[in-house]
C-alpha positions in Angstrom: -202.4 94.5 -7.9 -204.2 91.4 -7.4 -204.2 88.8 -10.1 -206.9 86.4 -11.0 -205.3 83.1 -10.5 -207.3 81.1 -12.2 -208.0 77.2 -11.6 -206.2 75.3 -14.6 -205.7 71.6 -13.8 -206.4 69.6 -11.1 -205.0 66.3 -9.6 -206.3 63.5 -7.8 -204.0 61.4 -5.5 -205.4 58.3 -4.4 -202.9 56.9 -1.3 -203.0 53.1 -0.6 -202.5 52.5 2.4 -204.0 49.0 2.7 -200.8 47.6 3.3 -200.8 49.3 6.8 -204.2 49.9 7.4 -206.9 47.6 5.8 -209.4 49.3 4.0 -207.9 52.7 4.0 -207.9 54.9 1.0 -207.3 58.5 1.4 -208.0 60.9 -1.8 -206.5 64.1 -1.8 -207.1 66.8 -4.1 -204.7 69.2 -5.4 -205.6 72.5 -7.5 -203.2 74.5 -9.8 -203.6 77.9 -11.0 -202.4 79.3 -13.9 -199.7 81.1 -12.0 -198.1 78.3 -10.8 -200.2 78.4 -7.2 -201.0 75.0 -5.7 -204.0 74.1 -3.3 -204.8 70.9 -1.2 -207.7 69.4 0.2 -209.0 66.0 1.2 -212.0 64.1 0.4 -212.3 62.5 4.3 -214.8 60.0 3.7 -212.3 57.5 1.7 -211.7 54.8 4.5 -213.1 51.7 3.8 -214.8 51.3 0.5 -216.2 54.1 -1.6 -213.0 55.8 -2.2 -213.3 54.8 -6.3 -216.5 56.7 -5.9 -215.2 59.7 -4.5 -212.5 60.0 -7.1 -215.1 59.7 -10.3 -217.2 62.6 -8.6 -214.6 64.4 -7.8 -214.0 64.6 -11.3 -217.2 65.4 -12.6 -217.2 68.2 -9.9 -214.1 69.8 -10.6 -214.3 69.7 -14.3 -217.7 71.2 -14.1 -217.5 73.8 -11.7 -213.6 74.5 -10.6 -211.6 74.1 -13.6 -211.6 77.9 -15.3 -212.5 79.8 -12.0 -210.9 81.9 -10.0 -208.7 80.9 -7.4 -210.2 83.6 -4.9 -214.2 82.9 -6.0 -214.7 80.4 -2.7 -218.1 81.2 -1.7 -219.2 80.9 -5.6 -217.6 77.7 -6.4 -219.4 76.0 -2.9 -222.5 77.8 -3.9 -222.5 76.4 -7.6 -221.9 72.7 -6.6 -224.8 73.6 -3.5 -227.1 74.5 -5.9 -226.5 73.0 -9.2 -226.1 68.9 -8.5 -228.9 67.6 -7.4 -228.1 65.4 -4.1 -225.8 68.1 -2.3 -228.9 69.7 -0.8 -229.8 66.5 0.2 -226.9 66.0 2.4 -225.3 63.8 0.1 -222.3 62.4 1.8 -219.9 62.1 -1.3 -221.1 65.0 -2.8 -220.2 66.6 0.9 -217.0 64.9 1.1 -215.8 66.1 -2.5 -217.5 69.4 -1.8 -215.2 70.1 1.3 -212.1 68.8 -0.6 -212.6 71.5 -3.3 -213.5 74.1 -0.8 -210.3 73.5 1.6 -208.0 72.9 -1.9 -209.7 76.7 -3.0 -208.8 78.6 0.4 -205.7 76.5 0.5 -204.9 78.5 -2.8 -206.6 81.9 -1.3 -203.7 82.0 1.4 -200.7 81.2 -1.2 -202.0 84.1 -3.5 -202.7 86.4 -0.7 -199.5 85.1 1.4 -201.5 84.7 4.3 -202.4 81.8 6.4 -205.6 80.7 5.7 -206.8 81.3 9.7 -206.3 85.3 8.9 -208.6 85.2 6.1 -211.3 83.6 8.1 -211.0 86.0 11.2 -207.7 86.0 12.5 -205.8 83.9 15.1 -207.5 82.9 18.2 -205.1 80.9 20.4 -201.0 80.9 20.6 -200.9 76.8 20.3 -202.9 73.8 19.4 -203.1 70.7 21.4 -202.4 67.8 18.5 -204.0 64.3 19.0 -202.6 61.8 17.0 -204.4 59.1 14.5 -202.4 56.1 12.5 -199.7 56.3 15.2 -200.3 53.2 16.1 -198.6 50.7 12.9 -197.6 47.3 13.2 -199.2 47.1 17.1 -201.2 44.4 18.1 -201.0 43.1 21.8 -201.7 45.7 24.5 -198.0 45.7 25.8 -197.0 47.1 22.3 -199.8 49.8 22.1 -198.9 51.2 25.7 -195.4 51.3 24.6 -195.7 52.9 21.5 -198.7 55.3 23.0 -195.7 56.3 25.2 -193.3 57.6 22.8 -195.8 59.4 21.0 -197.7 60.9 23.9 -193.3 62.2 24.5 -193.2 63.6 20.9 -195.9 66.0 22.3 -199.4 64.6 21.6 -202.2 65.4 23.8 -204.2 62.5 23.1 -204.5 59.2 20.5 -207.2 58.1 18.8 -206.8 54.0 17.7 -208.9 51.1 17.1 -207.8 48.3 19.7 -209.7 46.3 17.6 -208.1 47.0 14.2 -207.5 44.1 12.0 -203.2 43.3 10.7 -202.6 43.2 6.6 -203.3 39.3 6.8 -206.9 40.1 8.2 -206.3 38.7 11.6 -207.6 41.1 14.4 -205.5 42.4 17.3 -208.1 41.2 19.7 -209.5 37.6 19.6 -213.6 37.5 18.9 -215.6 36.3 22.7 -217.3 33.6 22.3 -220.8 34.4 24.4 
């Protein structure tokens, strides 16, 4: 028998990571059912400024259409915020961005009730591995010796690739690469 697991409360987790990275915020959302089920997603667009925005919407949005549903109503809950704000069918990027958070937290749920991973209930596995790329690996790095040594150990720990910004500013706002004067 399958229960209704429905939506109860929801958190928002705003992570600070300025301290590390300048200007990065990232918002997660997590959704509880009224069984005790917990779902995750994140609102992507955070980095920089506009994560205060995010967080206000994603409030509105999950108080007015999440909070009281059910857990397994997916496509209703994307198709309620689609149709009934105003700017997501204008490609809205924060109403996007909170969109997708709710709609990874609700299938995140979907595969705890069903105890299946969520890659089953969208069609089933298609390869045995995937290659990982790594992002934020690169802390505390600043002169090319250090990023070459550091991209080293993590291309070792079984990365395929690294995404960075050579050009990343430290916590004191002093970029890793002097400006050319032209």
């Amino acid at each position: 028998v399958l229960c209704m697991s429905i939506i109860t409360k929801a958190k928002i987790w705003n992570v600070d990571l300025r301290n590390e990275f300048p200007s990065h915020d990232l918002i997660f959302l997590e959704l509880i059912t009224d069984d005790g089920h917990v779902g995750l997603g994140e609102i992507a667009l955070a980095y920089g400024y506009g994560a205060q925005a995010a967080i206000v919407l994603c409030e509105q949005i999950v108080k007015k259409f999440v909070i009281g549903r059910s857990a397994l109503e997916s496509k209703a809950i994307w198709c309620d915020i689609e149709k009934k704000t105003y700017w997501a069918e204008g490609r809205n990027l924060l109403i996007r961005a909170v969109q997708s958070a709710v709609d990874i937290a609700v299938w995140d749920l979907k595969g705890h009730i069903l105890n299946q991973p969520v890659y089953n209930l969208l069609g089933g596995k298609v390869r045995e591995h995937v290659e990982l790329y790594a992002n934020h690996w690169y802390g505390e790095v600043y002169t090319p010796k250090d990023y070459a040594k550091k991209a080293k150990r993590v291309v070792e720990d079984g990365c395929f690739g690294l995404k960075f910004d050579p050009f990343r500013m430290s916590p004191e706002g002093v970029f890793s690469v002097p400006p050319k004067t032209l």
